[in-house]
N, C-alpha and C positions, 0 to 999 in steps of 0.2 A: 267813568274814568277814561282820561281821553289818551293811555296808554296800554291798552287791555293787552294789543300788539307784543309790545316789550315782554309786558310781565307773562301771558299767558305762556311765550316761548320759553322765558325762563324755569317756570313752574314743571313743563314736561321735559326740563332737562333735571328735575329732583330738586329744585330750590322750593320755597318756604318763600312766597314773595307777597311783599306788605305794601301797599300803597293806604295812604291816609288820607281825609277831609280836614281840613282846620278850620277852627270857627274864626270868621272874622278875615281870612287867608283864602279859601275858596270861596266862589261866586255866591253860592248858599248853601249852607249849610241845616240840616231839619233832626233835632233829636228827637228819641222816643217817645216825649212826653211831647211834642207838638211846637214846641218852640221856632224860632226860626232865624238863624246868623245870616245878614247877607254884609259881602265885604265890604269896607269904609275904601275911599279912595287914596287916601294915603297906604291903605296896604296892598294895593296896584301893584305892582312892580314893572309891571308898562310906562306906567304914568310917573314915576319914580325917574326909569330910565330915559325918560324926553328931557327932565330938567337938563339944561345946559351943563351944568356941574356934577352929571351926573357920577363920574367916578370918584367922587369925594362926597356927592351929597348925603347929609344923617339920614336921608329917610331909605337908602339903600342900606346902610348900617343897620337903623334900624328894624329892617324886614329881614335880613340876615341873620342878625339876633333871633329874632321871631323863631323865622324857619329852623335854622339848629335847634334850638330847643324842641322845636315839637319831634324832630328826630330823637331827640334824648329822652324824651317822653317815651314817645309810641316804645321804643327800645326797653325802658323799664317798664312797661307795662306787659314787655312781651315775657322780658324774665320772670316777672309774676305770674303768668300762665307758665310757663315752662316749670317753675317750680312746683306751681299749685293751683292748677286749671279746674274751678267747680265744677263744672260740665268733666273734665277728664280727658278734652280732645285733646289739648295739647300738653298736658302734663309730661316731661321727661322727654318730646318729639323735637325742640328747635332747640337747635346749636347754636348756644349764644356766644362760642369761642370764632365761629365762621361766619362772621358780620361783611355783605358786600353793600356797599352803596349808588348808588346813581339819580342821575337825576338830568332833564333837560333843560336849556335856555337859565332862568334863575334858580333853577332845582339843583342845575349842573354845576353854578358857583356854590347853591347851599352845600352841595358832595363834598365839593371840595374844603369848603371852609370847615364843615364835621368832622370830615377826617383829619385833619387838619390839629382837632379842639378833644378831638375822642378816641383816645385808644381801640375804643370796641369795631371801629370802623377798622378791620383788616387790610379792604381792598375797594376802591372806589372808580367809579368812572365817572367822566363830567363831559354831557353829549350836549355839542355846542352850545356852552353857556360860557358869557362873560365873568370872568373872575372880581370877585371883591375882596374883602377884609384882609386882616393879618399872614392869610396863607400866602398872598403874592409875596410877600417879603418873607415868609419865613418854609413856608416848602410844605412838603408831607412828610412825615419818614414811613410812610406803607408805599405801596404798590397803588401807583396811579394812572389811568390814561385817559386821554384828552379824545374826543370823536368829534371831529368834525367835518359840518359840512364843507362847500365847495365857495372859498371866498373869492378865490379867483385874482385877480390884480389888484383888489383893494386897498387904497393908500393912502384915503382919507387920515387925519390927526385921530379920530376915537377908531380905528380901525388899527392903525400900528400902535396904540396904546396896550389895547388887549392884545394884539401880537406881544408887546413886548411883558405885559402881565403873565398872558399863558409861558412865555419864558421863561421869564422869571422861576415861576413855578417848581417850570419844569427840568429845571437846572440845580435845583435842590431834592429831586425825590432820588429816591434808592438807582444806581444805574443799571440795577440787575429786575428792575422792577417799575420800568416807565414806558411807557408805549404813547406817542403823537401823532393819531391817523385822522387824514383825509381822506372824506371818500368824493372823488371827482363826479362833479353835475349837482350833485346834493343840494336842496333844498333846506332851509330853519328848520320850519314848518311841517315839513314832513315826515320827522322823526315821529310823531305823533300817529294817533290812526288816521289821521286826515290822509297820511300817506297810503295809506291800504284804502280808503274812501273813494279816492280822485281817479274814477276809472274814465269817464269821456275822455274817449279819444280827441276831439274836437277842441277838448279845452287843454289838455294838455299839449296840443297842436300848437293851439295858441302860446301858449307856457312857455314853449322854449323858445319861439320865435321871439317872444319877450325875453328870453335869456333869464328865466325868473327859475325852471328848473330846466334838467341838463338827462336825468334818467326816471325812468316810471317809481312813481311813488312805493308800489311795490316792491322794485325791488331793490329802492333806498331803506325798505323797511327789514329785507331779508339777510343786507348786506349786516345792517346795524346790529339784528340778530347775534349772525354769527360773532361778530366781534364782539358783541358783550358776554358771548355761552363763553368761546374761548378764553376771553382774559380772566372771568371768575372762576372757570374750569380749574385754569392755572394757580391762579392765586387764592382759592376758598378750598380747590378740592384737592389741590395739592397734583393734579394729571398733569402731564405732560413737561416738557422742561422749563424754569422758571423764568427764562427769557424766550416769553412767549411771542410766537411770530405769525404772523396775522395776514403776511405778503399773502395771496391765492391767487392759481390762475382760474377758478371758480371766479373768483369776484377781482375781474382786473379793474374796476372802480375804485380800488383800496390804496392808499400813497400811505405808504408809509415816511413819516417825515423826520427829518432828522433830530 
């Protein structure tokens, strides 16, 4: 899982935290019986996102579709164990009324489009991912916020698209219940563990001088932490006040945007 990072922070703040494999969806996939999924290229989402048309191309539609669903999935299969877990472990243990979602790059659009499509989704976050489907035009009505990295002066035609998509968006969620943070220097990329990985000093040396990242992967990883405990703290646990505010002079890396 190449978010251990996220989730495991999450987990010692008291969350219930589920990441999944999908057949066909991740690289590969191996069931119990030996089988073995590896992904087709059309369900890339890399490879998706090069086509020149990419913010209208069907094969973003169609991995979107995909992805939500297997959110709707994993979801009913967990109220099935909460119901009635043979094992026992989690019988009566998940709170299926306190659904948060996240996700990074096209995880971050799938957040968004679920909650978007699914009630049970309470509160979502979407960490630097491009927006697709029906949500740009029609909003969330939960508690949603945007994490992104450091785009910097970006003014390219598919750069003020998604500017103006995450707008869109964001101009339709609850106004007691949106949050649109930058965190300055940030790297895509290293929202991932790649960002807890990347310790050579020498390369990261390099790094900036390329202008590629701007602060230590680490503690891109620490800052992104906190802002995810915070806002589900807020919005799942019901702590703190419901216009939650995220400014820190712990992490002056954090812009919060208008």
């Amino acid at each position: 899982m190449n978010y251990s990072t996220l989730a495991e922070d999450l987990a010692s703040h008291g969350y219930v935290v589920v990441g999944f494999d999908a057949p066909y969806r991740t690289s590969v996939v191996v069931f119990p019986d030996g089988r073995v999924m590896r992904r087709t290229p059309e369900n890339n989402p890399e490879l998706c996102a090069e086509k020149a048309q990419a913010l209208q191309d069907g094969c973003v539609s169609k991995l979107l579709t995909a992805w939500t669903g297997d959110i709707a999935f994993a979801l009913d299969r967990l109220a099935r164990l909460n119901a009635s877990d043979p094992s026992g472990r989690f019988t009566g243990r998940l709170n299926m009324t306190r659904i948060g979602v996240f996700g990074h790059s096209f995880g971050g659009a799938t957040a968004a489009q679920f909650c978007h499509d699914d009630a049970r989704c309470k509160a979502g976050i979407d960490v630097d991912g491009q927006p697709f489907g029906s949500v740009v035009h029609s909003g969330i009505p939960r508690p949603f916020m945007f994490l992104l990295s450091d785009h910097g002066n970006e003014s390219d035609p598919v750069s003020r698209q998604i500017g103006a998509n995450i707008q869109s968006i964001y101009d339709r969620l609850p106004p007691d219940g949106r949050l649109r943070i930058a965190i300055r220097g940030a790297n895509h990329f290293l929202f991932s563990d790649d960002g807890a990985l990347l310790k050579s000093h020498i390369l990261l040396r390099v790094l900036r001088m390329l202008g590629i990242v701007g602060i230590d992967g680490r503690r891109q990883l620490a800052i992104t932490t906190y802002c995810i405990d915070s806002f589900f703290d807020a919005y799942l646990k019901g702590s703190g006040d419901s216009r939650v505010k995220l400014a820190s002079p712990q992490y002056p890396e954090i812009e919060v945007l208008p």
